[in-house]
RODO-2510 file (C-alpha; in nm, 4 decimals, decimal comma):
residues 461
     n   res          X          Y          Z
     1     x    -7,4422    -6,4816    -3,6049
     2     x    -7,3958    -6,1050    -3,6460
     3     x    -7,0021    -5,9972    -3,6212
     4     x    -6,8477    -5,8249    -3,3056
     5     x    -6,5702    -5,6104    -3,3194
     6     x    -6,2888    -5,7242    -3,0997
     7     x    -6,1525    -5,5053    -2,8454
     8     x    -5,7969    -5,3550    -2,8790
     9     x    -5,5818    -5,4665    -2,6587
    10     x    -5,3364    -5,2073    -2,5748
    11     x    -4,9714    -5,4309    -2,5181
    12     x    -4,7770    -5,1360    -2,3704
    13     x    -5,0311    -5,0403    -2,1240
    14     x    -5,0415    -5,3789    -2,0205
    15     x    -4,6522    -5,4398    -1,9766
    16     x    -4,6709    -5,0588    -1,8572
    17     x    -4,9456    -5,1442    -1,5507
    18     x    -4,6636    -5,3972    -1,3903
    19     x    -4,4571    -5,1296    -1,3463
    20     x    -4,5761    -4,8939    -1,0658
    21     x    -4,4061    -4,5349    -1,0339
    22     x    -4,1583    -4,5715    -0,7029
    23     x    -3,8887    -4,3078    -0,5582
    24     x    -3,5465    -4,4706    -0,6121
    25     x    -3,3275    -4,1911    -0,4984
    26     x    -3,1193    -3,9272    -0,5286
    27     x    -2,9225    -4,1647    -0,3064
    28     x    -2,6125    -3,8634    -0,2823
    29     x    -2,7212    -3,5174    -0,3529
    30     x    -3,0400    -3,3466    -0,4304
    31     x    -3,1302    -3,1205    -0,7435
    32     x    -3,0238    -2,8202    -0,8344
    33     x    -3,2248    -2,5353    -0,6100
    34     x    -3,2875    -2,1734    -0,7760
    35     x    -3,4603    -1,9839    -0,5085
    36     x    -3,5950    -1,9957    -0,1912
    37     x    -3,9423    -1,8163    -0,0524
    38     x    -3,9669    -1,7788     0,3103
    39     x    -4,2538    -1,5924     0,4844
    40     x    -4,1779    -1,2977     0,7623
    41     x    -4,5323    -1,3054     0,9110
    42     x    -4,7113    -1,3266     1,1355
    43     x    -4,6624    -1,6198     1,3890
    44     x    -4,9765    -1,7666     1,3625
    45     x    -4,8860    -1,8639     0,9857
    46     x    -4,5581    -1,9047     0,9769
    47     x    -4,4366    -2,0708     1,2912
    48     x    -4,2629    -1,9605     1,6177
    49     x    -3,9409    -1,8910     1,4148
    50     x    -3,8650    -1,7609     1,0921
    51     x    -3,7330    -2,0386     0,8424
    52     x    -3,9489    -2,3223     0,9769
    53     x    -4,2124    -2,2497     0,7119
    54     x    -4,0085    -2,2306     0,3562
    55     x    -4,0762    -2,2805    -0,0215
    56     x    -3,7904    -2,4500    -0,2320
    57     x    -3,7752    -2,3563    -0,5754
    58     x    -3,6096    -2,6517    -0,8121
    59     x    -3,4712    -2,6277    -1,1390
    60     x    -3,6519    -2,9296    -1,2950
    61     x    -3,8338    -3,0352    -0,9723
    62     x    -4,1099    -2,8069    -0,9159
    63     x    -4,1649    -2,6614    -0,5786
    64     x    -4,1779    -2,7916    -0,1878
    65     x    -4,2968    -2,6911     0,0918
    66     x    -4,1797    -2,7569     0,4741
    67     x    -4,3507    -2,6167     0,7614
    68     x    -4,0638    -2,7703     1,0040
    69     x    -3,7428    -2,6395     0,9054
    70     x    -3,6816    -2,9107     0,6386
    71     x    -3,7543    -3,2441     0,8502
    72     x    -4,0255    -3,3313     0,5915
    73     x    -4,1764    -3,2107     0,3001
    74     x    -4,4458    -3,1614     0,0153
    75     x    -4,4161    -3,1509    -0,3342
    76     x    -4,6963    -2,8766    -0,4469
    77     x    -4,6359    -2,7782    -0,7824
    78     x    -4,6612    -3,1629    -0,9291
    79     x    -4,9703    -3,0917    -1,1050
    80     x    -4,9036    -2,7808    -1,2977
    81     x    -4,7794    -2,7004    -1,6621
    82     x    -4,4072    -2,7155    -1,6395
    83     x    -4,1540    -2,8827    -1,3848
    84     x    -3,8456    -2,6449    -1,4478
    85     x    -3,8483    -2,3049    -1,2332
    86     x    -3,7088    -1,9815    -1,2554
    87     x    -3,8256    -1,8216    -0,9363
    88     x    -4,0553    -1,8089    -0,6258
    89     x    -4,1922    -1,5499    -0,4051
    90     x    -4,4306    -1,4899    -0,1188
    91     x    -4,6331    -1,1610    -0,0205
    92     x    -4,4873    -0,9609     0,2836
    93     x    -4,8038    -0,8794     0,3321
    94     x    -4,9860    -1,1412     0,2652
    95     x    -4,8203    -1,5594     0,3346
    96     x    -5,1071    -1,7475     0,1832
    97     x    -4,9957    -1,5682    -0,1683
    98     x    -4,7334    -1,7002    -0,3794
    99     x    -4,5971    -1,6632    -0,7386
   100     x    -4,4244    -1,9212    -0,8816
   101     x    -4,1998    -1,8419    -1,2480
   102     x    -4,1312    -2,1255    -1,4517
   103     x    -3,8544    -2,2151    -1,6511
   104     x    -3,5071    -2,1899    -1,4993
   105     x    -3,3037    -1,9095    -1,5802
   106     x    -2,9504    -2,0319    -1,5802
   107     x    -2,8525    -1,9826    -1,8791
   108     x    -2,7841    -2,4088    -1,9026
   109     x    -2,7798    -2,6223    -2,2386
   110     x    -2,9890    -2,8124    -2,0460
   111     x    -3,2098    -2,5407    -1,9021
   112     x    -3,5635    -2,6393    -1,9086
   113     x    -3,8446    -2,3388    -2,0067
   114     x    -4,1716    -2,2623    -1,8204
   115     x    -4,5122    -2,1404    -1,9081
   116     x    -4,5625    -1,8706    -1,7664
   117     x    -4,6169    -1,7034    -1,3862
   118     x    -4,8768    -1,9257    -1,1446
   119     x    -5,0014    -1,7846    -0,8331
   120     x    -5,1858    -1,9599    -0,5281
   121     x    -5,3917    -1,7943    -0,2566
   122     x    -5,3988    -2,0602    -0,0230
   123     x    -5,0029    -2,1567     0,0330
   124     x    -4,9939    -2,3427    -0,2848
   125     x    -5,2799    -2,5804    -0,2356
   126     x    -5,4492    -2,4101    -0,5855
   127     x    -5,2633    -2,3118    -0,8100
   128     x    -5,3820    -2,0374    -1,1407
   129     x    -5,1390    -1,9734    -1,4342
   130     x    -5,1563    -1,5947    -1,4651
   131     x    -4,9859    -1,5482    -1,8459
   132     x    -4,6591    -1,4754    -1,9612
   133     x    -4,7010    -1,8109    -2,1067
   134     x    -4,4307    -1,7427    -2,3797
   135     x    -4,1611    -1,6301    -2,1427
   136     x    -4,0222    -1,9537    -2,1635
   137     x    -3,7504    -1,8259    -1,8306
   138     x    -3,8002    -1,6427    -1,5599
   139     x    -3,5326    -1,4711    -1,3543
   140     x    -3,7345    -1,2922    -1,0474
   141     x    -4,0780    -1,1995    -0,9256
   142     x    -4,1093    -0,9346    -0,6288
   143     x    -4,4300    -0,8518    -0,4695
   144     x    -4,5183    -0,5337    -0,3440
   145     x    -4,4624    -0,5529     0,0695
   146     x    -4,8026    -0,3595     0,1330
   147     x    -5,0131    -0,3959    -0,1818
   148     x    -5,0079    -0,8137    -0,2665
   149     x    -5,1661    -0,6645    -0,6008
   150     x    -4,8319    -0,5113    -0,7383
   151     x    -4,5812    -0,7652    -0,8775
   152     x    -4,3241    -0,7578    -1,0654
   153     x    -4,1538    -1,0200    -1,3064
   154     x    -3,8013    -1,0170    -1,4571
   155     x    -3,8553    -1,2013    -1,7969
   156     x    -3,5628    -1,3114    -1,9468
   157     x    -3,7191    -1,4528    -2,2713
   158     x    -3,6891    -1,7295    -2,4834
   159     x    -3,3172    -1,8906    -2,4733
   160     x    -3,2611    -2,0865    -2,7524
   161     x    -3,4729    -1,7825    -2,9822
   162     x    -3,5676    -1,4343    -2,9828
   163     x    -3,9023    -1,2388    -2,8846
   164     x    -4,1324    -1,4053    -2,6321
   165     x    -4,2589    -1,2481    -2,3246
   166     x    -3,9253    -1,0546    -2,2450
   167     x    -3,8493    -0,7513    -2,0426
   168     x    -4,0061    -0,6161    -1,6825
   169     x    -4,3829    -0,6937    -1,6504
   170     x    -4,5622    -0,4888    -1,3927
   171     x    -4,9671    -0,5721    -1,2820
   172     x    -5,1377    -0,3853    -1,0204
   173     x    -5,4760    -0,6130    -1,0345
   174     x    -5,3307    -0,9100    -0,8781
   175     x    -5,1967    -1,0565    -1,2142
   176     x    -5,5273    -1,0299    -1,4290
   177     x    -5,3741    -0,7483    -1,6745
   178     x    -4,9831    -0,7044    -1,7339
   179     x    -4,7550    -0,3748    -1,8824
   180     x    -4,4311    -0,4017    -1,9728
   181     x    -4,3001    -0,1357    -1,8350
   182     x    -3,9089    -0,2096    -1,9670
   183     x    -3,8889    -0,3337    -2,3077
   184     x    -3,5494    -0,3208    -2,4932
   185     x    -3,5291    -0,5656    -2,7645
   186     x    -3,5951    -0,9329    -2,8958
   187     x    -3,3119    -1,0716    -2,7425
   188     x    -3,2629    -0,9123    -2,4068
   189     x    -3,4591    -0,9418    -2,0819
   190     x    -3,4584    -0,9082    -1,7374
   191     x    -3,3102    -1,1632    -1,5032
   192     x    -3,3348    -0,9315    -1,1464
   193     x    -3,5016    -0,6797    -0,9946
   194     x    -3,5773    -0,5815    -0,6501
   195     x    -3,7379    -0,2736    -0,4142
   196     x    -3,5555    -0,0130    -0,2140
   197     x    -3,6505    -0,1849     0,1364
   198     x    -3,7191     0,1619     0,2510
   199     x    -3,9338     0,3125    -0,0686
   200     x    -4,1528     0,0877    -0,2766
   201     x    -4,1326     0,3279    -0,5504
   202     x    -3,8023     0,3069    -0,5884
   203     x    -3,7199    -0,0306    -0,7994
   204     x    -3,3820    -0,1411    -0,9035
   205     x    -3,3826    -0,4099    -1,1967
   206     x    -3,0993    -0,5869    -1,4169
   207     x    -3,1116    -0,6744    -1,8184
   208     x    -2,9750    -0,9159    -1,9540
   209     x    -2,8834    -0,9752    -2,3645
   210     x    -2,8294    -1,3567    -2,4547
   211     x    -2,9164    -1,6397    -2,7183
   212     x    -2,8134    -2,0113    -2,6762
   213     x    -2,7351    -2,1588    -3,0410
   214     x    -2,6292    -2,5135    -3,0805
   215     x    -2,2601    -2,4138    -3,1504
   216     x    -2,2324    -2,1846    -2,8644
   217     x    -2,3759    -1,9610    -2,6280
   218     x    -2,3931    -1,5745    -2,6758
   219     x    -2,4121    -1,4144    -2,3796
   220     x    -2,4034    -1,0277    -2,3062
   221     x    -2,3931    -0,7634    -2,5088
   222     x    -2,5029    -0,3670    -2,5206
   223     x    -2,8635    -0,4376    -2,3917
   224     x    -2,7304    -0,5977    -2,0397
   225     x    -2,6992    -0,2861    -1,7905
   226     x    -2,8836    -0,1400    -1,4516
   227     x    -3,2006     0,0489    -1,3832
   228     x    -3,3545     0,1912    -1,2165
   229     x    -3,7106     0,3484    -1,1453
   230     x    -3,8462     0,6292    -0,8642
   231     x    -4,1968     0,6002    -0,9995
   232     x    -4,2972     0,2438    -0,8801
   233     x    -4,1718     0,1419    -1,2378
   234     x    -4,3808     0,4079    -1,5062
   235     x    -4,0286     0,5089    -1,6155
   236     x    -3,6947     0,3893    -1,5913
   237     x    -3,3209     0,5489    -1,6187
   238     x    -2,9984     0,3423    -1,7146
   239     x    -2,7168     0,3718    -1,4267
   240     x    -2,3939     0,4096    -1,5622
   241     x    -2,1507     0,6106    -1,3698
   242     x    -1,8619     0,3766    -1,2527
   243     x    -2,0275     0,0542    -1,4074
   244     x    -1,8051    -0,0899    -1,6844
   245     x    -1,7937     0,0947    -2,0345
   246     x    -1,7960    -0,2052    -2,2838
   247     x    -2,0640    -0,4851    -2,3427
   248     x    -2,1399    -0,6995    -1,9736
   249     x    -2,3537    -1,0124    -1,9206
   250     x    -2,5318    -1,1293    -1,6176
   251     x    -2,6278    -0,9205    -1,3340
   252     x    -2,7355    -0,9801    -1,0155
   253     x    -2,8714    -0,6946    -0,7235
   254     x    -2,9245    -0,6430    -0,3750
   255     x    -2,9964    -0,3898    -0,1834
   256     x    -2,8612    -0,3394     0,2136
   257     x    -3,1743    -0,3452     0,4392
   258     x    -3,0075    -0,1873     0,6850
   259     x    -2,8654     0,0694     0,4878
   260     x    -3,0730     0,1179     0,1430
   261     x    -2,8217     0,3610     0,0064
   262     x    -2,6187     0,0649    -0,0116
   263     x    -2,6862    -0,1304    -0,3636
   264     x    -2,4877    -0,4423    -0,4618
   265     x    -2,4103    -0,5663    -0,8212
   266     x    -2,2277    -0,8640    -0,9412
   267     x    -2,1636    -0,8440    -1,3268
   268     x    -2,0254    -1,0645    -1,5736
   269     x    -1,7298    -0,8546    -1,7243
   270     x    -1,4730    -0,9721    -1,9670
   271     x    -1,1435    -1,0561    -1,8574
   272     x    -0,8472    -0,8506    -1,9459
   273     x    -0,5479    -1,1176    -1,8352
   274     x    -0,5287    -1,4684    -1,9483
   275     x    -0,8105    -1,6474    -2,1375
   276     x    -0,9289    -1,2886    -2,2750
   277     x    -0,8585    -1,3702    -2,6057
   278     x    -1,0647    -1,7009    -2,5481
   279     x    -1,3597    -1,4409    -2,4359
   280     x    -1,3439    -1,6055    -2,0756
   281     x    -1,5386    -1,3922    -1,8574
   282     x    -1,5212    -1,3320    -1,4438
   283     x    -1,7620    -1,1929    -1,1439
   284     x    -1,7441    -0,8190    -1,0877
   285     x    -1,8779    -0,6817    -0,7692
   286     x    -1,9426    -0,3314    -0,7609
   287     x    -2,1130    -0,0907    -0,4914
   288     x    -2,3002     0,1828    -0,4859
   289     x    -2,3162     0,4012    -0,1923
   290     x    -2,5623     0,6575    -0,2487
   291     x    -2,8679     0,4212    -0,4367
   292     x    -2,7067     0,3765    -0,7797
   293     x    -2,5772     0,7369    -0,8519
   294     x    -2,2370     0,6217    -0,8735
   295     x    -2,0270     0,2503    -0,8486
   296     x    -1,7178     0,2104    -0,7724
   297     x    -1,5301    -0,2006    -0,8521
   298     x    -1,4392    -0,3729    -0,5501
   299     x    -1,3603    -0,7655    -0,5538
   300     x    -1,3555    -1,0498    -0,8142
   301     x    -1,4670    -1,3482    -0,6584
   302     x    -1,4584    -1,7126    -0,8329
   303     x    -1,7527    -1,8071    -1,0689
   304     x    -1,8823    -1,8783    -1,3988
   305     x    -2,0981    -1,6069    -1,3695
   306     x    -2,3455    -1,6617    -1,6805
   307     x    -2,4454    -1,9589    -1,4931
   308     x    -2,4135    -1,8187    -1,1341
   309     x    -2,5206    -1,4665    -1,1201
   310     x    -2,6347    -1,4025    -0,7269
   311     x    -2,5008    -1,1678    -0,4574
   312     x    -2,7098    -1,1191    -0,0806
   313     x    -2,6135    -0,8780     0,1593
   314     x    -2,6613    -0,9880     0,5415
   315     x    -2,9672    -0,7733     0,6877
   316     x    -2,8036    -0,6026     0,9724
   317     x    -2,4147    -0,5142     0,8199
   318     x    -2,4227    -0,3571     0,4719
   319     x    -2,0099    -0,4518     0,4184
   320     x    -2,1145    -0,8177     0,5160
   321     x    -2,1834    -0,9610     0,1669
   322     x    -2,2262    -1,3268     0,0401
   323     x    -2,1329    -1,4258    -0,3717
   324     x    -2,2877    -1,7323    -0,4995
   325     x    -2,0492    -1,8939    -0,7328
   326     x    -1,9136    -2,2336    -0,7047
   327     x    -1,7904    -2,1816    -0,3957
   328     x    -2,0096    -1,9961    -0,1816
   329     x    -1,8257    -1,6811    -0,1076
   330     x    -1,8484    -1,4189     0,1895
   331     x    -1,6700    -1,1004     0,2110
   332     x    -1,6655    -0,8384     0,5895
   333     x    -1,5024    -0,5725     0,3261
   334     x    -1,7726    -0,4287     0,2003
   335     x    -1,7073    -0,6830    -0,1489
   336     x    -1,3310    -0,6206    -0,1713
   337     x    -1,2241    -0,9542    -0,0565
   338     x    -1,3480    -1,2955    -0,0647
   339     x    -1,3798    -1,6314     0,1020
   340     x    -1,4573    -1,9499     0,0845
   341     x    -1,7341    -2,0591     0,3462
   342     x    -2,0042    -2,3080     0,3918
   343     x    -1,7095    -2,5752     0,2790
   344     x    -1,9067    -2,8608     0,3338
   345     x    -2,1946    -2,7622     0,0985
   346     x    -2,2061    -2,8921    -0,2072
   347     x    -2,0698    -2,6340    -0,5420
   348     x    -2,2271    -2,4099    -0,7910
   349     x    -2,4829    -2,1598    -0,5217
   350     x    -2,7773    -1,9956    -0,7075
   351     x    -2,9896    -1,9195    -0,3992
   352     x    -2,9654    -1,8199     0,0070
   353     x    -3,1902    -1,6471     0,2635
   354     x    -3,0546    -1,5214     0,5148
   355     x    -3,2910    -1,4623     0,8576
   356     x    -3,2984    -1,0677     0,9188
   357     x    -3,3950    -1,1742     1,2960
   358     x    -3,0591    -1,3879     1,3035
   359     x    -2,7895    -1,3503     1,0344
   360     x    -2,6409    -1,6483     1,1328
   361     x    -2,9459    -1,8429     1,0362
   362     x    -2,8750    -1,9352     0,6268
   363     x    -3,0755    -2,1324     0,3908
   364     x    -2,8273    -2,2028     0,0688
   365     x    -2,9398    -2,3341    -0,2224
   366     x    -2,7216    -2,4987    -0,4381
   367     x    -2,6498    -2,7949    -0,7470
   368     x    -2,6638    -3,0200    -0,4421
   369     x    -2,9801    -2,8851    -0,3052
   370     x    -3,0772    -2,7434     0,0337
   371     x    -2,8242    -2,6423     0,3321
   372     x    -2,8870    -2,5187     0,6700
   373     x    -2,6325    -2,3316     0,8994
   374     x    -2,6620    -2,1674     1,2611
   375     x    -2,3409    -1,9837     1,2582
   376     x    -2,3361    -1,7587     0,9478
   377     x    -2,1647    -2,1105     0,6985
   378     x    -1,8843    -2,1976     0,9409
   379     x    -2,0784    -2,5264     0,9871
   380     x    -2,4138    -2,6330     0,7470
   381     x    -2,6322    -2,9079     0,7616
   382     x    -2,7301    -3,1031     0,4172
   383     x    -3,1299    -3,1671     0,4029
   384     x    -3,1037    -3,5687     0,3157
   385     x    -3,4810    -3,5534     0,2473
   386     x    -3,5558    -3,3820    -0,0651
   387     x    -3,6050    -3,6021    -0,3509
   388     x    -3,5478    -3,3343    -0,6382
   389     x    -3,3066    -3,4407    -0,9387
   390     x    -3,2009    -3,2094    -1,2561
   391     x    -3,3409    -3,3212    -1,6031
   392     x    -3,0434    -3,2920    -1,8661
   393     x    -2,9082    -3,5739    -2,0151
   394     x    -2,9951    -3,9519    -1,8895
   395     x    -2,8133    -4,2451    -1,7801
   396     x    -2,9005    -4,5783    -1,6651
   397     x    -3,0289    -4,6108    -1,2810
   398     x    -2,7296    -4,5193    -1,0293
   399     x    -2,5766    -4,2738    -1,2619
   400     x    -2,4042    -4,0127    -1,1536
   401     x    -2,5424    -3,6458    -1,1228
   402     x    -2,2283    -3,4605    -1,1069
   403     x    -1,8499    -3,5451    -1,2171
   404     x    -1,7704    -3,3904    -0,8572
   405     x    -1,9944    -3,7030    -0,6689
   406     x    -1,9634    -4,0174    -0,9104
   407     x    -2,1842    -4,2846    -0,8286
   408     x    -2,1913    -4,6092    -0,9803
   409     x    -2,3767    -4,9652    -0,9741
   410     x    -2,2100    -5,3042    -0,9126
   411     x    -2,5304    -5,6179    -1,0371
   412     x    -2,4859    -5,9497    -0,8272
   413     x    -2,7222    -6,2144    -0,8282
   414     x    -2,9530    -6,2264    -0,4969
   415     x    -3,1363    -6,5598    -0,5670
   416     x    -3,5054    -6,6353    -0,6491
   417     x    -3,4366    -6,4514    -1,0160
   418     x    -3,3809    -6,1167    -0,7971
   419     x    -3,0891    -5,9319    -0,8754
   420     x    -2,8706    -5,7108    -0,6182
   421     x    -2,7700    -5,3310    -0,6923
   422     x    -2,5651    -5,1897    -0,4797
   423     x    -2,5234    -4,7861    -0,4706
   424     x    -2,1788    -4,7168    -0,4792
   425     x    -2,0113    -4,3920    -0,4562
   426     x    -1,6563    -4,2937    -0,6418
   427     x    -1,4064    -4,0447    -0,5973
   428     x    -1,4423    -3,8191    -0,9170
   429     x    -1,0800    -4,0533    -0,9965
   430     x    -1,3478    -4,3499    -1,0554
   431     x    -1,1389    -4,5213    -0,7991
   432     x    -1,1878    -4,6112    -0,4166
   433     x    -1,5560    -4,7200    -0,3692
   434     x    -1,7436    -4,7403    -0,0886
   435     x    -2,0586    -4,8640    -0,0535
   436     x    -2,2779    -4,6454     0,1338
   437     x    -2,6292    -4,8961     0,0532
   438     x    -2,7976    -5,1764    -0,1186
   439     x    -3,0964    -5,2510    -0,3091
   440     x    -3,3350    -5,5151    -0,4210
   441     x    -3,4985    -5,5478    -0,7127
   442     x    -3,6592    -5,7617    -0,9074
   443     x    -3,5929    -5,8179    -1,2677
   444     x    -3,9424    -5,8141    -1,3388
   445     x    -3,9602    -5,4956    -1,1844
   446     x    -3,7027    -5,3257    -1,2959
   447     x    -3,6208    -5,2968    -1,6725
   448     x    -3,3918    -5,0281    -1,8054
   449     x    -3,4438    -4,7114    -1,6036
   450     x    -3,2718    -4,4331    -1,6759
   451     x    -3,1387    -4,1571    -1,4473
   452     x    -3,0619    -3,7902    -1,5245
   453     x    -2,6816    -3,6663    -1,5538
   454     x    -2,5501    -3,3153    -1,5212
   455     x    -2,4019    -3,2005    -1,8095
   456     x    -2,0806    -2,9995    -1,8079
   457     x    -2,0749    -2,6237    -1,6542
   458     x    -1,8972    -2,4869    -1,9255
   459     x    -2,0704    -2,3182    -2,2542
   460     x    -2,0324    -2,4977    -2,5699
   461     x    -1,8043    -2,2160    -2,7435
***
């Protein structure tokens, strides 16, 4: 009888193929959100209001889509070559086109990298990786509001290493070629940059010097600074006058659409009172009144600014200002003062949109996810729905995600070799549970599943 060769039997898939893929939470908060895209245009596209259709950028989720305000949604980015993003944007001109950046640009130990810039031309049904594949971290893409076939792309760079695909990229063919058009060195990139609402040509754009080592994190240093272009980005001049003399870290820009003489910048500055001998750093804002000529220092709101690095300015009052930092922050000062608003959201803001139609409509993005107000944050509305977690360190199912929200399990027998775990949430004091819901499972179902957990917000120094 001639031999046969038996076939391999493959134990893990076996043991694997009883164990189906199911959604098991977040059963408190959402993930971490990084940026929001929201088409203006037109009606027929986007809805009878603005906001109803929106794009959610997540840290280590990928990206969503509602076309309802947030009641449901659809994960569209599952599919593609990395989870973690840095940034999203739509064409003004154009809603079916968006640009996704990959790899979030925090600044996080646990800050996962990209592969590069994808695009879609059908509202993120297709999806094409257009290069930059060794960017690793992208910090902002703007599109051109006439011309979908100018973008472009603030690339930070590798974290944990040097050269990559950092500075400004530029294409004008839609993303098929790319120049960079603002190269400084192997360790510093770009992590902002935005148009003059009322001139294309003129471009503002922040740089940003930093390496992550194992020990600590080295952030700032003589290549962070301003520019700023009047050619549609062929050449670029530093801005200086006013802005702090001495090495600065993280900057964030925005321009006032209803007065574009009126530029915004937070910057990570060193402090000069307590903890400067520790190298503690703090937000700076300072304004420009006449397009980045000249700044002059006006508030310090609270942050840890290499991590939180944002600043919008409401569409229709140029002294109306919002700070992202772990609070989200509003000033009516023009950036002087500060406070707290939006109390109910959850901390640590890296994203908002605010409606130019309605500037009390907001869309804040935060460690907690997505949040909705009508009255300009007095009031905000959590979106329950949104199943995106962070990816950092694990823990066993019904971890906790943030020392702020603790969540733990209690196991209790539920008969028929079922066991009961019941979610239950914990003051950050690990004491006074309540027990918000309850689930099922069966052993055979459930082995040893592991959750993420949020590591701490402070750099490793």
């Amino acid at each position: 009888m001639a031999k046969t060769t038996p076939v391999a039997f493959d134990a893990d898939s076996a043991r694997l193929a009883e164990l189906p893929w199911r959604s098991i939470g977040p059963a408190v908060t959402s993930g971490r959100v990084v940026d929001f895209a929201v088409p203006e245009g037109p009606k027929s596209q986007i809805g009878e209001r603005l906001g109803e259709l929106f794009y959610v950028a997540s840290a280590s989720g990928g990206v969503w889509k509602t076309a309802n305000g947030g009641t449901t949604w659809e994960p569209i980015f599952d599919h593609q070559g990395a989870a973690s993003i840095g940034d999203i944007a739509v064409a003004p001109s154009s809603p079916d086109i968006l640009w996704v950046g990959t790899g979030e640009n925090n600044n996080q130990r646990s800050s996962s990298w990209g592969d590069g810039v994808y695009k879609s031309e059908n509202a993120g049904k297709t999806w094409s990786n257009m290069g930059l594949k060794k960017s690793e971290h992208i910090g902002r893409i703007i599109v051109h509001p006439t011309n979908p076939s100018i973008v472009f792309v603030a690339a930070a760079g590798p974290l944990w290493g040097s050269g990559g695909d950092r500075g400004l990229f530029r294409t004008t063919d839609g993303g098929k070629t790319w120049k960079n058009v603002k190269n400084i060195d192997k360790y510093t990139g770009f992590t902002d940059v935005i148009f003059d609402p009322a001139d294309p040509n003129t471009i503002y754009a922040a740089s940003l010097q930093r390496e992550r080592r194992p020990y600590t994190y080295v952030g700032g240093g003589p290549g962070s600074g301003i520019w700023k272009s009047t050619d549609a980005g062929d050449t670029w001049t530093r801005l200086t006058e006013g802005l702090p003399k001495g090495d600065v870290g993280r900057i964030g820009l925005d321009v006032s659409r209803s007065s574009p003489n009126i530029v915004y910048a937070t910057i990570e500055t060193k402090v000069t009172g307590n903890g400067a001998a520790q190298g503690n750093t703090e937000a700076s804002i300072y304004r420009s009144d006449d397009r980045g000529a000249s700044w002059q220092k006006a508030g310090t709101p609270f942050s840890y600014p290499w991590y939180m690095g944002q600043i919008r300015v409401d569409p229709t009052n140029p002294d109306r200002v919002y700070f992202m930092g772990v609070p989200l922050q509003v000033s009516t000062d023009g950036g002087r003062t500060f406070r707290n608003t939006a109390g109910a959201s959850h901390s640590d803001h890296h994203a908002m949109w605010i409606d130019p139609t309605d500037p009390d409509h907001l869309i804040i993005g935060c460690d907690g996810g997505v949040y909705i107000s009508h009255d300009r944050g007095r009031t905000v509305d959590f979106v329950p729905n949104l199943p995106s977690r962070n990816t950092t360190r694990s823990r066993r199912t019904c971890g906790s995600r943030f020392t702020t929200s603790t969540a733990a399990c209690r196991t209790t027998a539920a008969g028929a070799g079922r066991v009961r775990r019941e979610i239950v949430r914990a003051s950050p004091t690990l004491t006074g549970f309540a027990r918000p819901a309850a689930m099922v499972f069966t052993r055979k179902s459930i082995p040893w599943i592991r959750t993420p957990f949020t590591a701490s917000r402070r750099a490793a120094t």
